[in-house]
C-alpha positions as CSV (number, residue, x, y, z in Angstrom):
1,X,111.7,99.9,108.1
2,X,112.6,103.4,106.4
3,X,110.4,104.8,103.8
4,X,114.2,104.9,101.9
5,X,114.1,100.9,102.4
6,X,110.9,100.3,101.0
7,X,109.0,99.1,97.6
8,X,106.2,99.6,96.8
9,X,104.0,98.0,94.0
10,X,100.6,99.0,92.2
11,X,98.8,97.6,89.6
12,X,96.4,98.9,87.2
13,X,95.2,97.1,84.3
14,X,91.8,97.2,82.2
15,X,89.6,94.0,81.7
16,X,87.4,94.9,78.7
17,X,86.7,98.1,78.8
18,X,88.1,98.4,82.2
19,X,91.1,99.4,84.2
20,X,92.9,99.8,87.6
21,X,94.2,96.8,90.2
22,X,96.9,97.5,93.2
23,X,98.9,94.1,93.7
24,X,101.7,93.4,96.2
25,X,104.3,96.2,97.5
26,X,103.6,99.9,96.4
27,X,103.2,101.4,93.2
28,X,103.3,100.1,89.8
29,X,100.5,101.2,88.1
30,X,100.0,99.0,84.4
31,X,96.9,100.0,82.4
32,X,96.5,97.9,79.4
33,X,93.8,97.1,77.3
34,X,91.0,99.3,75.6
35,X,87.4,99.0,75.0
36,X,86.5,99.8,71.2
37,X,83.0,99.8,70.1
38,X,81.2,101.0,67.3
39,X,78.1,101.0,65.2
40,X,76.8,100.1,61.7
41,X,80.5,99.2,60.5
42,X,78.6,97.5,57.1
43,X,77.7,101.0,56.5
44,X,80.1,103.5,57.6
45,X,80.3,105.9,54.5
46,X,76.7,106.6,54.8
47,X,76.0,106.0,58.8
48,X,77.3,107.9,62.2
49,X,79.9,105.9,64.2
50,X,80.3,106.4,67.8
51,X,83.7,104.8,69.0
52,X,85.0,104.7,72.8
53,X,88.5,103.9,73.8
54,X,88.9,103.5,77.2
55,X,92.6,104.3,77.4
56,X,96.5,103.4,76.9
57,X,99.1,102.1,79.8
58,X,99.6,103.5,82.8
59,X,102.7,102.9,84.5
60,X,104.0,103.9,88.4
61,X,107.1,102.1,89.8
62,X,107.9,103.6,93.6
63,X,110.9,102.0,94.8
64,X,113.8,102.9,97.0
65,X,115.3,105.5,94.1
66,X,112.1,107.3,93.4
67,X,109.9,107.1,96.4
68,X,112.1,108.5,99.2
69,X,112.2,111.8,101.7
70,X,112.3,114.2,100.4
71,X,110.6,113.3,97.4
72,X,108.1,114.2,94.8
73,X,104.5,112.4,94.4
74,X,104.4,110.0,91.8
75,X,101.6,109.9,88.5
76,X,100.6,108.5,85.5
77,X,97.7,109.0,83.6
78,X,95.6,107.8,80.1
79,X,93.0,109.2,78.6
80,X,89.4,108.0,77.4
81,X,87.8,109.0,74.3
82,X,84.4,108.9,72.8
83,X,84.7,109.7,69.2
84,X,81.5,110.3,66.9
85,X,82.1,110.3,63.3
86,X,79.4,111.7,61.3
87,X,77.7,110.2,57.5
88,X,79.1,110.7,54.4
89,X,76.2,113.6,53.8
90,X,77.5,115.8,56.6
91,X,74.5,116.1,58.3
92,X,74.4,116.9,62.0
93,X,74.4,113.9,64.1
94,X,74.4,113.7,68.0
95,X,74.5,111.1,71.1
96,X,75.1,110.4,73.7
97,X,77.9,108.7,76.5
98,X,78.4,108.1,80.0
99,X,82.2,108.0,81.8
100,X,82.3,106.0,85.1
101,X,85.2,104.9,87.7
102,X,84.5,101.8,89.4
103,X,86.6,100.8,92.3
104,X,85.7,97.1,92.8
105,X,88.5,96.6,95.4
106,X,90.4,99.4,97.8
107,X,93.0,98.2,100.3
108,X,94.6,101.3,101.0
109,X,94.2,102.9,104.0
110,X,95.6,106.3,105.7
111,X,99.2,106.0,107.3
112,X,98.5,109.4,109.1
113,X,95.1,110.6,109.2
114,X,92.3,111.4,106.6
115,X,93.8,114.7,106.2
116,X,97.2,113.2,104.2
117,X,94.9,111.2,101.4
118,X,97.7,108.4,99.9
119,X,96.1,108.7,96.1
120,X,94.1,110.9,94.0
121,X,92.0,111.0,91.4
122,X,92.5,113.6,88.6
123,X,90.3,114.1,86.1
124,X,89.9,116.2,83.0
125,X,86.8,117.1,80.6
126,X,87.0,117.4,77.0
127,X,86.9,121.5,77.6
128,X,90.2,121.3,80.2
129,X,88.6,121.6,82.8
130,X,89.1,119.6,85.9
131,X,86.1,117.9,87.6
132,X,85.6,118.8,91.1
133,X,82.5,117.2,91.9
134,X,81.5,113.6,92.1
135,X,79.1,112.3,94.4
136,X,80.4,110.6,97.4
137,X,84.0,111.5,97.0
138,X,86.1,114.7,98.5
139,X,87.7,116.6,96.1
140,X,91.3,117.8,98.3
141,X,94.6,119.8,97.3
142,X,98.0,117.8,98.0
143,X,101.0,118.3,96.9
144,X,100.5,120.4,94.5
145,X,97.9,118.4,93.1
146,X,93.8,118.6,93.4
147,X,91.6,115.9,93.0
148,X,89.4,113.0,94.3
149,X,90.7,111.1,97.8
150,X,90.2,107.6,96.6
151,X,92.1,106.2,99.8
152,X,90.2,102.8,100.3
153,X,87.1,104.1,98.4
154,X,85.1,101.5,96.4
155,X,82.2,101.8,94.4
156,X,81.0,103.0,91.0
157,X,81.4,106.8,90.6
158,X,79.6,108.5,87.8
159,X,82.2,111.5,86.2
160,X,78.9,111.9,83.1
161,X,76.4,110.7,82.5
162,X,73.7,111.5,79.1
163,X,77.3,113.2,78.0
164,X,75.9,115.1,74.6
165,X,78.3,114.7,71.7
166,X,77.8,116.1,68.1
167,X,79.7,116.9,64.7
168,X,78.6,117.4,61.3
169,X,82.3,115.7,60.2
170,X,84.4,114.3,63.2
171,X,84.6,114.8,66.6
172,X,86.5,113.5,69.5
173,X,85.9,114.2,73.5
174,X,89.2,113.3,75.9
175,X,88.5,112.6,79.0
176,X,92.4,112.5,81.2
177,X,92.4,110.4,84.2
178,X,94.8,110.2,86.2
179,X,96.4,108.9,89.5
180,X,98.6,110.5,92.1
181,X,100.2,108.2,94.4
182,X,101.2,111.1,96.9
183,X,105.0,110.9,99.0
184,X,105.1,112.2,102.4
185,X,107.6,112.4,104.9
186,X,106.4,110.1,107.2
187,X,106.3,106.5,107.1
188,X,103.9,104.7,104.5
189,X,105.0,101.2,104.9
190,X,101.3,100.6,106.0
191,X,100.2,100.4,102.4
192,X,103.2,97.5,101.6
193,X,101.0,94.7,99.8
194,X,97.4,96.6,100.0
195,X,95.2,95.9,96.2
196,X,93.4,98.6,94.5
197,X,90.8,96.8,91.7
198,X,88.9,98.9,89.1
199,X,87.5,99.8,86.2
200,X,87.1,102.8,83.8
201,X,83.7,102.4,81.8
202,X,82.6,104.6,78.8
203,X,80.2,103.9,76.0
204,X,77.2,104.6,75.0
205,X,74.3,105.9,77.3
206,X,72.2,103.1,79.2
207,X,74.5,100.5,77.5
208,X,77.4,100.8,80.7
């Protein structure tokens, strides 16, 4: 069968504060739910809040329109916040986070070799900077596109951990995660039906 011939589905989705599954085919990615907490809400005029949300939908469809040769690499992404909001007395209040990726499940496997990774992991700090470094995971160029080869990884990965945050009014770190679900020009029909399961965790430090 023809790359041109083929469909591909993914599924992501968050449990709590979680996200990412693979299911049947290749490549539609659905992230959907968010995790929300926060402290002292009896006293919020007076009290610092610290709120995390772990993210909005994300969506990839690769099908026999989209996912063909020549073609481009397909990605969606969502981004995770920590939000502190400080006391009615503007004082200067810090804390602290951790952000972590776990990969509970990882079908996928290379169709070539480990040189021609089939997704990636992109992510972004709160400065704009993209992380290159996490342990136990290769951070490659594709495509275009640089990031983490997450082909059949599993695992919890730590992108921060003890993550300072501070404001004497408002502040609000975004974290951008994203997946590449790369296109090549040779055949990837291997992947048809593989799972990717997952989370995205963030909240507060020692509580994740």
């Amino acid at each position: 069968m023809s790359k041109k011939q083929t469909m591909f589905l993914i599924i992501i989705f968050i449990i709590c504060f979680c996200v990412l599954s693979i299911s049947a085919g290749l490549a539609m990615f659905t992230l959907d739910v968010s995790f929300d907490t926060q402290r002292d809400k009896a006293t919020a005029a007076t009290m610092p809040i610290l709120i995390f949300n772990a993210g909005n939908a994300i969506n990839i469809e690769a099908n026999s329109f989209n996912f063909v040769v020549p073609g481009h690499t397909l990605t969606s992404e969502t981004t995770s916040t920590a939000t502190l909001i400080a006391g009615s007395d503007n004082r200067l209040v810090q804390d602290y986070y951790d952000l972590k990726i776990n990969l509970e499940r990882n079908d996928f496997i290379y169709t070539k070799n480990p040189q021609t990774p089939e997704l990636l992991l992109i992510i972004t700090n709160p400065e704009g900077e993209v992380v290159r470094d996490l342990a136990n995971l290769e951070f490659v160029s594709v495509d275009g596109y640089e990031g983490f080869d997450i082909t059949g990884k599993e695992g919890i990965y730590e992108v921060t951990t003890n993550h300072l945050i501070e404001t004497t009014s408002q502040t609000v770190h975004n974290w951008n995660i994203k997946i590449a679900f790369v296109n090549y020009d040779h055949n990837q029909d291997t992947n048809r039906g593989k799972y990717l399961v997952g989370k995205i965790l963030i909240g507060k430090t020692g509580e994740i």
